[in-house]
N, C-alpha and C positions, 0 to 999 in steps of 0.2 A: 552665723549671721555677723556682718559687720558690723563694729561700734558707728556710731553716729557720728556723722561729721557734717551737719548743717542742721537748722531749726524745724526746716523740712521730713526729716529724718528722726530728728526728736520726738513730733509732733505724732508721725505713723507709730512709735513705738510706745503712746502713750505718755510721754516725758513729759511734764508743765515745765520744766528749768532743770538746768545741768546742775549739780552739785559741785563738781570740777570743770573749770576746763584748762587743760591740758596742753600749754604753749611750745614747741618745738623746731627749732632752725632749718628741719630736715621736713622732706615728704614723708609722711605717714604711711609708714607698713605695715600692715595686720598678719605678721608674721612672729612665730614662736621664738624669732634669732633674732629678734628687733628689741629694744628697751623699753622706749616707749609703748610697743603694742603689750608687752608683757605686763607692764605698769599699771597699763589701762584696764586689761585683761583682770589684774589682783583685783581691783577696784570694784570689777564690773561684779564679778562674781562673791563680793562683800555687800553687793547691795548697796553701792554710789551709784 
């Protein structure tokens, strides 16, 4: 499943508020050779 990327998205996942959010110059890739999706990825799977 994709990380959340709108309040909409948050909302179906259960989310009340981001804990992070995550600002970046680039389009977001949910791909294992991307920084950011990796980053978000440690985070998600820490329970942020």
């Amino acid at each position: 499943m994709f990380l959340p990327i709108t309040k909409k998205e948050m909302k179906m996942r259960g989310w009340n508020q981001a804990d992070f959010v995550y600002v970046i110059g680039d389009a977001y890739v949910d791909h294992s050779s991307f920084g950011p999706a990796i980053i978000s990825r440690v985070l998600e799977a820490h329970g942020y």
